[in-house]
MDTraj code that builds the backbone (N, CA, C; nanometers):
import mdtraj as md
import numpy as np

residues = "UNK UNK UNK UNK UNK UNK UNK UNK UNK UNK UNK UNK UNK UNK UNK UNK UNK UNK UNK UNK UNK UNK UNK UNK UNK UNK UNK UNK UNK UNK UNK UNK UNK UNK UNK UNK UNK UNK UNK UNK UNK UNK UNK UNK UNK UNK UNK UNK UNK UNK UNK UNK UNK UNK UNK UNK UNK UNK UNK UNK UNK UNK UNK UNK UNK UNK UNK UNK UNK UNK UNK UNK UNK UNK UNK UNK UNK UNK UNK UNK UNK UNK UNK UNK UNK UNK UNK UNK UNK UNK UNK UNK UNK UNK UNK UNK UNK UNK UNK UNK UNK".split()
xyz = np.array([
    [0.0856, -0.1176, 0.0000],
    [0.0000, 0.0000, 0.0000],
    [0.0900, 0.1237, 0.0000],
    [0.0535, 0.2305, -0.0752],
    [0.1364, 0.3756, -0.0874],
    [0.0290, 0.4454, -0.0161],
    [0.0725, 0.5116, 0.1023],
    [0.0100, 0.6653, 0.1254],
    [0.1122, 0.7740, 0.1936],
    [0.0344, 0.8542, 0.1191],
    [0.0629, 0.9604, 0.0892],
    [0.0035, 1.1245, 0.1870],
    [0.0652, 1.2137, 0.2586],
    [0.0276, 1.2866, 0.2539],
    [0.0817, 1.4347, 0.2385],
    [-0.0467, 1.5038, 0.2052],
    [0.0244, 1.6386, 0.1287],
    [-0.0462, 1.7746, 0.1884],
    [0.0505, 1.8383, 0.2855],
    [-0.0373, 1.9508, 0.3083],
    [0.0111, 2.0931, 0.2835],
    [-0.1020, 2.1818, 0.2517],
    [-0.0635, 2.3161, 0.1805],
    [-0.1481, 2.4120, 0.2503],
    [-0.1027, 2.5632, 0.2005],
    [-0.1707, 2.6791, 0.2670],
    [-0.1946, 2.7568, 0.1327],
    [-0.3235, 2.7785, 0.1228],
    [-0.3454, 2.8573, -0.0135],
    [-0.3233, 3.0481, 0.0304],
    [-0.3577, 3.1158, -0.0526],
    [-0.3687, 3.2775, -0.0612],
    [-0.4970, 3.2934, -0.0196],
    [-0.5226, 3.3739, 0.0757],
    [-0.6504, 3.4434, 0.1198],
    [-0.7527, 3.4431, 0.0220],
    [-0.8098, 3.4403, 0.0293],
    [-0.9135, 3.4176, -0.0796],
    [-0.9361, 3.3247, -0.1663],
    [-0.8548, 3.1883, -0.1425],
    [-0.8524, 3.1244, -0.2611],
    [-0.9450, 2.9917, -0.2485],
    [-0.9620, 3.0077, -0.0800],
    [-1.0534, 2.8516, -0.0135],
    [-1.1777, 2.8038, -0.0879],
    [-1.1984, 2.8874, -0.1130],
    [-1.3484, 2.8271, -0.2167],
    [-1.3062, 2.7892, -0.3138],
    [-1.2322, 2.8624, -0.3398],
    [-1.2519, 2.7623, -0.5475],
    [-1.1309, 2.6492, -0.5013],
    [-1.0665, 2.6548, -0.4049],
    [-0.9986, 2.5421, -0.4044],
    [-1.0954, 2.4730, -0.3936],
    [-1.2139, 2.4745, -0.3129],
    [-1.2860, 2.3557, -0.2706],
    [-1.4128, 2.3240, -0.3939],
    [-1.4068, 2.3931, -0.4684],
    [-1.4233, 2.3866, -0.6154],
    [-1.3898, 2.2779, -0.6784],
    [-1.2274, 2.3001, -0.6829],
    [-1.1740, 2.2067, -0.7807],
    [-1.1580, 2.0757, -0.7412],
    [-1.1528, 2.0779, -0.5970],
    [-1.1409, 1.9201, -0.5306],
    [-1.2619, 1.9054, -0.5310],
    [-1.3889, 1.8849, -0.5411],
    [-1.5074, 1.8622, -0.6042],
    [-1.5072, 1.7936, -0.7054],
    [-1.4884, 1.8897, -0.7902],
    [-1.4123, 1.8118, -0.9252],
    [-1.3511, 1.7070, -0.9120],
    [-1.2436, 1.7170, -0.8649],
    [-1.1703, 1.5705, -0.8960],
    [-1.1935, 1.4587, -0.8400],
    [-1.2515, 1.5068, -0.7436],
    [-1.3173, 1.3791, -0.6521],
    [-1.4548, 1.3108, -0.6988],
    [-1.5443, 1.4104, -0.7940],
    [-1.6285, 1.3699, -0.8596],
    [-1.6042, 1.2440, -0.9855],
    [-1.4793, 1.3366, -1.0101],
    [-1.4462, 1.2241, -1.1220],
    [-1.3342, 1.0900, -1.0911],
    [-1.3299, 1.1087, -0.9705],
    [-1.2408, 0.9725, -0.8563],
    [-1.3729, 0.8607, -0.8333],
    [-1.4701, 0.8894, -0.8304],
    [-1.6303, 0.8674, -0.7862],
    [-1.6385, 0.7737, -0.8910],
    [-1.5870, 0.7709, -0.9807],
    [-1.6209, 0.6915, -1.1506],
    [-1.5092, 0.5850, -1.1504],
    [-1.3769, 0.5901, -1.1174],
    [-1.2883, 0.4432, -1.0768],
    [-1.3285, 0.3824, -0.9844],
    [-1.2623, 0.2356, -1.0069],
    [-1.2418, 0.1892, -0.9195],
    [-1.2046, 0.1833, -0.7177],
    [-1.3320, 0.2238, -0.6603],
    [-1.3250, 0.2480, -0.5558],
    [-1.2651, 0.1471, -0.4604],
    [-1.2681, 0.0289, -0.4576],
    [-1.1714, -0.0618, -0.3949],
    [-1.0209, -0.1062, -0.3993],
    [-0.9805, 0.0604, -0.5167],
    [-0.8200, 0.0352, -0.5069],
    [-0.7608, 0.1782, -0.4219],
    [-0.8448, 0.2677, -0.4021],
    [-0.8016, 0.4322, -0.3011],
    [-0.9043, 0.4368, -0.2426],
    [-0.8247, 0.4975, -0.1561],
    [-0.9602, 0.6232, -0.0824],
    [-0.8470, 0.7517, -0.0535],
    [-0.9385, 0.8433, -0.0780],
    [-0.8334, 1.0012, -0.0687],
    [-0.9437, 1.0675, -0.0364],
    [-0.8913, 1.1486, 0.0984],
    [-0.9770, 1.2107, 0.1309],
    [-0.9232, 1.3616, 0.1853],
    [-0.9238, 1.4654, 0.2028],
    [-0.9302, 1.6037, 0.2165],
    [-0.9715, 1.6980, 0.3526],
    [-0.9199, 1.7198, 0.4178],
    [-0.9341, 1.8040, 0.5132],
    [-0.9423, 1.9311, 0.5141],
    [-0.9863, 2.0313, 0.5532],
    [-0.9453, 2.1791, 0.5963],
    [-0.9279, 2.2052, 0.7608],
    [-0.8270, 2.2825, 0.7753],
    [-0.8147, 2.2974, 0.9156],
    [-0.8520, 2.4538, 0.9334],
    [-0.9043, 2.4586, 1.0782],
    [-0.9422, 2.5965, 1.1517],
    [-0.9609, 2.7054, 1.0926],
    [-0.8280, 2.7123, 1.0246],
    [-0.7778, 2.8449, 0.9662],
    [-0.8464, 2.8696, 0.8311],
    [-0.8666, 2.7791, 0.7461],
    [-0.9738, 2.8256, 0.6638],
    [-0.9008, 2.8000, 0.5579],
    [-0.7738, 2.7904, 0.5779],
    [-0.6915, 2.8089, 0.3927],
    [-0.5922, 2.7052, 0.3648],
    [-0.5631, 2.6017, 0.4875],
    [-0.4949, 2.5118, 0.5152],
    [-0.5818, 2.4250, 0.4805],
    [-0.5045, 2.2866, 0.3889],
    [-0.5890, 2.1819, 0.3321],
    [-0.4756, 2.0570, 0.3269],
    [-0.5409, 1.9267, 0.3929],
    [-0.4558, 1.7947, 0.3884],
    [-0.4706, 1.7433, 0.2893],
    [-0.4722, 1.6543, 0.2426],
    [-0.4683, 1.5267, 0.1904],
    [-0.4445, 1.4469, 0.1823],
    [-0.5184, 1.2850, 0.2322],
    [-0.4477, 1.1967, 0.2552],
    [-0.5105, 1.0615, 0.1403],
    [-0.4450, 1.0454, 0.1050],
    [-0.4032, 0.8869, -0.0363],
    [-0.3608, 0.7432, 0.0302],
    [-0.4718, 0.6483, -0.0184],
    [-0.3995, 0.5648, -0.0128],
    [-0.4604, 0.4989, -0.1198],
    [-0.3580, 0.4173, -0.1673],
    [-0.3797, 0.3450, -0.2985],
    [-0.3131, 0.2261, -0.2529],
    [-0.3902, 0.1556, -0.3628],
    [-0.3449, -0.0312, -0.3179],
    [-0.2436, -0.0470, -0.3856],
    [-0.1926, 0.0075, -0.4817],
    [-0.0519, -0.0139, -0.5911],
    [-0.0203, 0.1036, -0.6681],
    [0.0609, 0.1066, -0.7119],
    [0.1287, 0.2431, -0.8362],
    [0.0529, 0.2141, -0.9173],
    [0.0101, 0.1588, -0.9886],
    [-0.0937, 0.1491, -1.0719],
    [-0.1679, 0.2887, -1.0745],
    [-0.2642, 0.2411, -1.0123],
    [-0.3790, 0.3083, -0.9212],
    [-0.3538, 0.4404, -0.8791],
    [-0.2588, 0.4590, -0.8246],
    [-0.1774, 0.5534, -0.7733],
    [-0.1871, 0.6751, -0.9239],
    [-0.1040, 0.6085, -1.0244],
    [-0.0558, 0.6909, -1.1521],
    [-0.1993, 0.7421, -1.1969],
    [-0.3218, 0.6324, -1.2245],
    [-0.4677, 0.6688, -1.2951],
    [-0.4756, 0.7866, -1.2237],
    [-0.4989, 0.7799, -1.0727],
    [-0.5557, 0.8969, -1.0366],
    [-0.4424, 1.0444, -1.0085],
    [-0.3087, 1.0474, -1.0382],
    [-0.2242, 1.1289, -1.0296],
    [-0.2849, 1.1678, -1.1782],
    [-0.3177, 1.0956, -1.2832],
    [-0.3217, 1.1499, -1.4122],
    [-0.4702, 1.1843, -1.4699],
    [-0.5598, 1.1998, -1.3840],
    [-0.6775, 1.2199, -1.4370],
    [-0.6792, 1.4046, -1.4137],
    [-0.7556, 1.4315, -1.5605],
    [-0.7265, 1.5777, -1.6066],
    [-0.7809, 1.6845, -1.4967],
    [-0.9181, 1.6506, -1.4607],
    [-0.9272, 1.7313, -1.3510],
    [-0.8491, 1.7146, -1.1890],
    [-0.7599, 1.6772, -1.1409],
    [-0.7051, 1.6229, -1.0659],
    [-0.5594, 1.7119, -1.1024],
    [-0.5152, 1.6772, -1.2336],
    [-0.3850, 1.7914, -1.2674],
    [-0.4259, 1.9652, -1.3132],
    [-0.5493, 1.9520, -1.3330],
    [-0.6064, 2.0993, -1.3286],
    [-0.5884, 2.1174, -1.2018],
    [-0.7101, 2.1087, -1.1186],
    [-0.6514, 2.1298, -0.9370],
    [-0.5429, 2.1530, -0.9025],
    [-0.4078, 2.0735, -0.9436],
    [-0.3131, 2.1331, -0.8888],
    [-0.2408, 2.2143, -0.9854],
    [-0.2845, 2.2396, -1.0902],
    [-0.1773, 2.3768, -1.1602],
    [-0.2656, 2.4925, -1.0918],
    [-0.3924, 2.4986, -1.0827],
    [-0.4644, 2.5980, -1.0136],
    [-0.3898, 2.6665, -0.9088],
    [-0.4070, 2.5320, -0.7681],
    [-0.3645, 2.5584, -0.6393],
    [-0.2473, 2.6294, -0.6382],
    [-0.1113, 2.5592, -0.7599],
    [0.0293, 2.6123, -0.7383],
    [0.0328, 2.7302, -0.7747],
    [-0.0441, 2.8077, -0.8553],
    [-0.0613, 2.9420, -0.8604],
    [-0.1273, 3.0287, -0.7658],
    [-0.1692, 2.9670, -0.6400],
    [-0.2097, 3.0268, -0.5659],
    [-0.1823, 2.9592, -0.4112],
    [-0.0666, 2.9218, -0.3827],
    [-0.0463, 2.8695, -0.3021],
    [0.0866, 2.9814, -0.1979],
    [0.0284, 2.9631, -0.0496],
    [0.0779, 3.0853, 0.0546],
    [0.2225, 3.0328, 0.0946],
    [0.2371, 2.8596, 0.0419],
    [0.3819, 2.8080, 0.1130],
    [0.3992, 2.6939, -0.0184],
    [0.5075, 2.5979, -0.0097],
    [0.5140, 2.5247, -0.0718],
    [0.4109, 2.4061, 0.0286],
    [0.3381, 2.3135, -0.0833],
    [0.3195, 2.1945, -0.0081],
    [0.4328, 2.1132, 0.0585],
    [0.3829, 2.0267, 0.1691],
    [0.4307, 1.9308, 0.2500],
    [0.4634, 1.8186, 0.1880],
    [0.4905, 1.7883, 0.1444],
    [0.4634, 1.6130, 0.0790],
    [0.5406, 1.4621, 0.1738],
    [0.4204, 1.4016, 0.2693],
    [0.4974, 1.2647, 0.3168],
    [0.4453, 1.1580, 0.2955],
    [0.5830, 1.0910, 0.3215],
    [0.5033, 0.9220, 0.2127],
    [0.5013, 0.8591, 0.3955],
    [0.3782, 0.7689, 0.4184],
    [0.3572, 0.7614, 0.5442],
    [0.3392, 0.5580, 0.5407],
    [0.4009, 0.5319, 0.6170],
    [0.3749, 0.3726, 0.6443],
    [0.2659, 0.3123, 0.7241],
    [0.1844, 0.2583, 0.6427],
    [0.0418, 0.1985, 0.6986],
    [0.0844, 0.1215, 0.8308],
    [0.0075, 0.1545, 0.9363],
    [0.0127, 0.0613, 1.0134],
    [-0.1259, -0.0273, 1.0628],
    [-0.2422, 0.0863, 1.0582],
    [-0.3548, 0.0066, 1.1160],
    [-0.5097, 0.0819, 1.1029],
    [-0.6179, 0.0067, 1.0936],
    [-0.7269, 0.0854, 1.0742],
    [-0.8184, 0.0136, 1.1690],
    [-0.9307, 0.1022, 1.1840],
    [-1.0626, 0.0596, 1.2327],
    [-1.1225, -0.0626, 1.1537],
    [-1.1352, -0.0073, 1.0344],
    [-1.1830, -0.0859, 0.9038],
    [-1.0856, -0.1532, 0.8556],
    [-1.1076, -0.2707, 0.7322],
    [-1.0017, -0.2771, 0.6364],
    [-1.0199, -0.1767, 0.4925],
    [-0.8790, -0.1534, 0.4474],
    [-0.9113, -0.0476, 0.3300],
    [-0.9260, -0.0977, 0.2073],
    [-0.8282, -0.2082, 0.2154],
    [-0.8294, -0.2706, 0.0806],
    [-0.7939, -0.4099, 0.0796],
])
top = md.Topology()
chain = top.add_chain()
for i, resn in enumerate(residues, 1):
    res = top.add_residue(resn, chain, resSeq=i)
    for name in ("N", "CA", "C"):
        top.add_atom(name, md.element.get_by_symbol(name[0]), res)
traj = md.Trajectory(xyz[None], top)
C-alpha cells in the first residue's frame, strides 16, 4: 500500500474555489475503481490550510488517479495560488478501524 500525505496553505481568498476544484476531482475519482483508493481532504481551523491523505493499493492506481485531467487541473490551479510550498509525506500503513483494501 502507498500513502501519501500532502499539506498546503493557499492565498486568502482562494478557499473556495480550491474547494471547487477538489469537487471536481473527486467527482471524477467517484467513476474508478473504488476498492483500489480512498483520498480524502481536510481543511483545518484556519480556513486556507488543506490535507490530503491517499492511499492506494498499488502504483498502478496511484498513476490513474495522479493522471486524471481534472485532478492535474486542481493542482496547476492551487500552485498558482499557493501561501507556502506543499508538505509532501510518504507515510507507512500501520492500522485501521476498518479494512481499506
Amino acid at each position: 500500500m502507498i500513502v501519501v500525505k500532502v499539506t498546503y496553505t493557499v492565498n486568502d481568498g482562494y478557499a473556495d474555489m480550491n474547494k471547487e476544484l477538489i469537487q471536481a476531482f473527486l467527482t471524477d475519482f467517484e467513476k474508478l475503481d473504488q476498492t483500489q483508493f480512498l483520498y480524502s481532504i481536510f481543511q483545518t481551523a484556519d480556513g486556507k490550510t488543506f490535507i490530503h491523505t491517499s492511499q492506494y493499493k498499488n502504483k498502478d492506481i496511484q498513476q490513474i488517479l495522479l493522471n486524471t485531467p481534472s485532478f492535474l487541473h486542481f493542482q496547476e490551479q492551487r500552485d498558482k495560488n499557493l501561501a507556502s510550498e506543499p508538505t509532501i509525506e510518504f507515510l507507512n500503513y500501520v492500522g485501521a478501524s476498518k479494512e481499506v483494501f
